[in-house]
C-alpha positions in Angstrom: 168.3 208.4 208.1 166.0 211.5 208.3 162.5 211.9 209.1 161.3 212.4 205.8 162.8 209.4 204.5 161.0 207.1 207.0 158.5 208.9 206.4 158.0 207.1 202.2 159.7 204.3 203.3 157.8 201.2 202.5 156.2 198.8 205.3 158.6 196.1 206.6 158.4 192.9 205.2 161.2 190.2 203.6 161.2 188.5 200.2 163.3 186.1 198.1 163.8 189.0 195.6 165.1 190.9 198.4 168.2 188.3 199.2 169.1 189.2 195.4 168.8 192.6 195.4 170.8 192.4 198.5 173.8 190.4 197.1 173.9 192.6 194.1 174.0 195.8 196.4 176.6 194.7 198.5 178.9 193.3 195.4 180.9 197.0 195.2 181.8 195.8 198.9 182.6 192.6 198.0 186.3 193.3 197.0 187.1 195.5 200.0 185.7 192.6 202.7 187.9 189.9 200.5 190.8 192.1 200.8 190.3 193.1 204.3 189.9 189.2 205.2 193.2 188.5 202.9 195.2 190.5 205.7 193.3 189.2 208.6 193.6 185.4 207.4 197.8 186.6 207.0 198.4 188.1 210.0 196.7 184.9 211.9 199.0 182.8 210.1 201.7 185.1 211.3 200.7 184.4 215.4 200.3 180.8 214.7 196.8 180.2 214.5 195.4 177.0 211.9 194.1 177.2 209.0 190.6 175.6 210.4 190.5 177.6 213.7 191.4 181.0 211.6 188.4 179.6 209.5 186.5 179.1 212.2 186.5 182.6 213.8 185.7 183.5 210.7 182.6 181.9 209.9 181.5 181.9 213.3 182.6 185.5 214.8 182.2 187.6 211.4 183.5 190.9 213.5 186.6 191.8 211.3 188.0 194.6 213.5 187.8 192.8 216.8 189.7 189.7 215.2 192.3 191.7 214.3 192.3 193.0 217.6 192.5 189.9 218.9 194.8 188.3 217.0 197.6 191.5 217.9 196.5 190.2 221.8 196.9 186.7 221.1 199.8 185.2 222.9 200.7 181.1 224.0 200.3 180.0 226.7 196.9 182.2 227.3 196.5 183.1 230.8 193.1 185.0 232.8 194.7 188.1 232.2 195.2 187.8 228.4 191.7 186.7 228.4 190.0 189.6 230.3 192.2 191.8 227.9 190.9 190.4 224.6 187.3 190.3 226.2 187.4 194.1 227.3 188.7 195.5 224.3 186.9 193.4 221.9 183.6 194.5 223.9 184.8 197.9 223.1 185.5 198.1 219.8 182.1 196.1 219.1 179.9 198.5 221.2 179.6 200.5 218.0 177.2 197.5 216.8 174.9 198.5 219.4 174.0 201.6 218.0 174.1 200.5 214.8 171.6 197.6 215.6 169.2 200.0 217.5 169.1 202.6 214.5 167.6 199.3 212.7 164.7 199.1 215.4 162.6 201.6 213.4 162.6 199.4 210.3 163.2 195.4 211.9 161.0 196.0 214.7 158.0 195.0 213.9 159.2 192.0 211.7 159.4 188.1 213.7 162.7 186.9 215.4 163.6 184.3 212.3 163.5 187.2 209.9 165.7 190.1 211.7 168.4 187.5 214.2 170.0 185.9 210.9 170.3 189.6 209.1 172.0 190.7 212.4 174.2 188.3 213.4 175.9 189.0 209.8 175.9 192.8 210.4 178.9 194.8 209.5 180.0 198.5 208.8 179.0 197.8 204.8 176.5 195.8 205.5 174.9 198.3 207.8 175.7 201.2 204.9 174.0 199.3 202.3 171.2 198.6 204.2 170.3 202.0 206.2 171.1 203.5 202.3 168.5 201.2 200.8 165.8 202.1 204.1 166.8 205.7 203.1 165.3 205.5 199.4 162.2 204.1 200.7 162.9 200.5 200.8 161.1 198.5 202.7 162.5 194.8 202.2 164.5 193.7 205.1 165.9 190.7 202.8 168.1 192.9 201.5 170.3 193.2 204.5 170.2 189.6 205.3 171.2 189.1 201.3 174.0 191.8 201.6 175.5 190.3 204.8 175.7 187.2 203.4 177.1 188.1 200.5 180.4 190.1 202.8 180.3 187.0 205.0 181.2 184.4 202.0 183.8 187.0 200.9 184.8 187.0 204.9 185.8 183.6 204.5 187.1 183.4 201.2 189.5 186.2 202.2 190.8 184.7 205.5 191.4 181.2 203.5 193.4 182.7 200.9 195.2 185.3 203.3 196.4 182.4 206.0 197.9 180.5 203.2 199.4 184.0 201.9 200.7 184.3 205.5 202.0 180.8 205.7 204.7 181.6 203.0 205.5 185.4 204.4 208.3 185.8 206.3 206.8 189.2 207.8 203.3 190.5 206.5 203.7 194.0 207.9 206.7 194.4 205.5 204.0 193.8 202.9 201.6 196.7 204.6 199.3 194.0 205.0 198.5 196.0 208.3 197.5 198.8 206.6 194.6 197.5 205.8 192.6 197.5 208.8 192.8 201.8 209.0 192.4 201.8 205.1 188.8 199.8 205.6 187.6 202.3 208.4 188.8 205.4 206.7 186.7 203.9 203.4 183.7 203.4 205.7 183.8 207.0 207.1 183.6 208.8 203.7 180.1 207.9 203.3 179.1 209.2 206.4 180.7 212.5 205.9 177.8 214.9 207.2 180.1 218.0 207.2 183.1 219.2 209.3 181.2 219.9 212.5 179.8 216.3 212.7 184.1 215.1 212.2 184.9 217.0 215.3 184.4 214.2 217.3 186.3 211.6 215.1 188.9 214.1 215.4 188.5 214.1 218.8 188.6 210.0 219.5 191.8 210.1 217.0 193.7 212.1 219.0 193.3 210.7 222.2 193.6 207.3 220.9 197.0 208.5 220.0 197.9 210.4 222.8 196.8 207.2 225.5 198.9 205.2 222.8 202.0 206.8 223.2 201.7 207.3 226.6 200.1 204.4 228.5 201.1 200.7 227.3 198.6 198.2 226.4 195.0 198.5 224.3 194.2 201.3 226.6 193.9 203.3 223.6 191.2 202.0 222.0 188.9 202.2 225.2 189.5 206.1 225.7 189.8 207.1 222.1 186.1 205.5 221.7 185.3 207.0 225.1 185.9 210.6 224.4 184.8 210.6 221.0 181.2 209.2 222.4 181.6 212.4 224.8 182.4 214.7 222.0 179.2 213.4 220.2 177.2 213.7 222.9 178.0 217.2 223.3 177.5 218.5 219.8 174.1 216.3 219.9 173.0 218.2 223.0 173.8 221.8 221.8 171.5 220.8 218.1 
């Protein structure tokens, strides 16, 4: 979001219009979220998890790539060190919602706690897209990212209903790709913030040693340094602008 853009962008406020125009923004994302719960709802079918708590998580977590995380993690009996595991790694690979939530700040700020809490707890990659996009142009309705992440979270849980009972009947779900999907979703959310080759250095640099630390150490490992060092590599380019 660049200066000029904030800049013409409308005050803050939040209207019923908004939740529309938020829906309707979102429904090109719609699809992709279904899809992506489809494989998430399959692959906790796979581990063994109900239909109602796989529902549950769902509805109540809404943090798509830390479930599948967790759901690769999940093991019975669950034991303190399974537990600090799935809470470290999760942590990490939600940090980037930190960010994400404080680049809002500009824009939610000034509006009261019961209008901004409900829009965030439903924030996701698109939702966050659509909404910064929408900011971008000028607008000024913060309904429209509560409208848009409702919108992905219904399609959240319609996806993970469908996908357990499609995992139910599968013998194997990653004969079927279905764990493809997770890398297809985040290389679909990186094209639209493409900003040029210098600004990919440091996904190329996270990707690499995420796959280095992967083939060396055992574990999850991987996901803590690859988000590590491409934070550093950031950071650096951000310091010699």
């Amino acid at each position: 979001m660049n200066a000029t853009a904030e800049r013409v962008a409308e005050p803050p406020y939040a209207s019923r219009a908004g939740l529309v125009r938020g829906v309707r923004l979102a429904g090109a994302s719609i699809p992709m979220m279904a899809v992506f719960g489809v494989a998430f709802g399959a692959m906790a079918a796979q581990k063994g998890l109900t239909l109602s708590a796989t529902t549950l998580m769902s509805a109540a977590v809404f943090a798509g790539a830390s479930q599948f995380v967790a759901v690769e993690i999940w093991s019975a009996p669950m034991t303190i060190e399974i537990v600090a595991t799935l809470a470290l790694i999760t942590a990490a690979v939600n940090l980037r919602f930190v960010l994400m939530g404080a680049s809002l700040r500009p824009w939610l700020g000034g509006l009261p706690a019961w209008q901004t809490y409900p829009a965030l707890a439903l924030m996701t990659d698109p939702g966050w897209l659509i909404a910064t996009r929408y900011r971008a142009e000028g607008g000024g309705d913060a309904a429209v990212f509560l409208g848009g992440g409702l919108a992905l979270w219904q399609a959240w849980i319609a996806g993970t209903l469908a996908g357990h009972v499609l995992g139910a009947m599968l013998s194997d779900a990653h004969r079927y790709g279905i764990d493809l999907v997770l890398p297809a979703f985040f290389v679909a959310i990186l094209v639209p913030l493409w900003r040029g080759p210098r600004r990919a250095v440091a996904w190329a640099v996270a990707g690499a040693v995420a796959l280095l630390v992967a083939a060396l150490v055992p574990g999850w490992w991987f996901i803590v340094a690859g988000a590590l060092a491409g934070s550093a590599a950031a950071g650096l380019l951000d310091e010699r602008d």
